[in-house]
Structures are given as structure tokens and as C-alpha cells.
Steps between C-alpha positions, in 0.01 A plus 500: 500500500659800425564779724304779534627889454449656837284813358466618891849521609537680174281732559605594848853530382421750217288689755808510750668674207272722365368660872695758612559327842795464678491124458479537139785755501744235712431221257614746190758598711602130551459416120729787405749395717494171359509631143808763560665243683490198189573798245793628705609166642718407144685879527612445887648129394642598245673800659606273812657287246722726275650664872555140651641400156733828511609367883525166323777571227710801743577120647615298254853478425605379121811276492788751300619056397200398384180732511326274790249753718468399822416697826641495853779281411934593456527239323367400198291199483568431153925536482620593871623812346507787848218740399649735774802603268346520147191719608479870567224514770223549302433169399622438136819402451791688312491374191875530240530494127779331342708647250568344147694191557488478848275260696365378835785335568774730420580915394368761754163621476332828453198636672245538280421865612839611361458308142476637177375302203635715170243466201592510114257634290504313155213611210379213378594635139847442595431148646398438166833605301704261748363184504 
């Protein structure tokens, strides 16, 4: 047997609403609430995200051997390389470019602040008379 629409409680509600009681006032108060709070719920989680994901990555430490993040450690979990003498305290490590012919494993390297790449421009006209 199906279930019957309950025209009375209906009713009573809509008349809550529409009388300019204070009970009626209250419950659009209360439904308002509600309705601000589920539209504005999404914008506060989202905001308490981004800042705890900003706390979040001030943390991590990358590995200057091997680009492992990991937080709280002075090791790295990945290598053992000591995080404690390849980072500069704010969390990334100090990176170094190598120059031509020189590798990881041997030349001195420069800090990649202080190098310059030099560009040739070449027309492509004069590509074209070369090769």
C-alpha cells in the first residue's frame, strides 16, 4: 500500500513560514543557517587546505643526491645523503649545474644562480645554405 503524502504537516509547515511569528522567523533563521553553511562549507575546506598544504611543503626537505622529499628527517630515506649540509633552511635544497664536460662525479660545480647560458641566433635562411 503505498504511502500517503502528509497534506497536514504540510500545511502547518507552510503556515509556520508564511506567519509573521517568531516561531516562523527561528525556523527561517535555522534554514538559512543551514543553507550559508553547505554553500560556504567547500570555501572554508578548501582554504584550510591550501594553508596546511603551505605548512606541509615549508617541511619537506628534497635530497640535493637524489630529489627524495621527505620531512622531519637528516637523513635521507632514499640515499643516507645528510640533508643538514646540502639545504639552506628553507627547505629546498641547493641545487648545482655542471659545466660542459664535467659530471657528478668529478669537475667543480657552479651554482646555478651565478650561470649564464650564451644563445646563438642562427636565421633559418642560413641553416639552409649549410647543410
Amino acid at each position: 500500500m503505498p504511502r500517503q503524502i502528509p497534506w497536514v504537516w504540510l500545511a502547518l509547515l507552510g503556515l509556520l513560514l508564511l506567519a509573521p511569528s517568531p516561531a516562523g522567523r527561528v525556523l527561517l533563521d535555522v534554514v538559512g543557517g543551514i543553507t550559508l553553511t553547505l554553500l560556504l562549507l567547500p570555501l572554508l575546506l578548501g582554504g584550510l587546505g591550501l594553508v596546511a598544504w603551505q605548512i606541509l611543503r615549508r617541511r619537506l626537505r628534497v635530497c640535493p643526491a637524489c630529489g627524495f622529499m621527505s620531512a622531519g628527517s637528516e637523513t635521507c630515506p632514499a640515499c643516507g645523503t645528510d640533508l643538514a649540509g646540502g639545504s639552506d633552511g628553507t627547505g629546498e635544497a641547493t641545487h648545482q649545474v655542471f659545466g660542459r664536460g664535467d659530471g657528478p662525479s668529478g669537475g667543480e660545480g657552479r651554482d646555478a644562480a651565478s650561470a649564464t647560458i650564451d644563445v646563438e641566433v642562427v636565421s633559418s635562411q642560413a641553416m639552409d645554405e649549410e647543410g
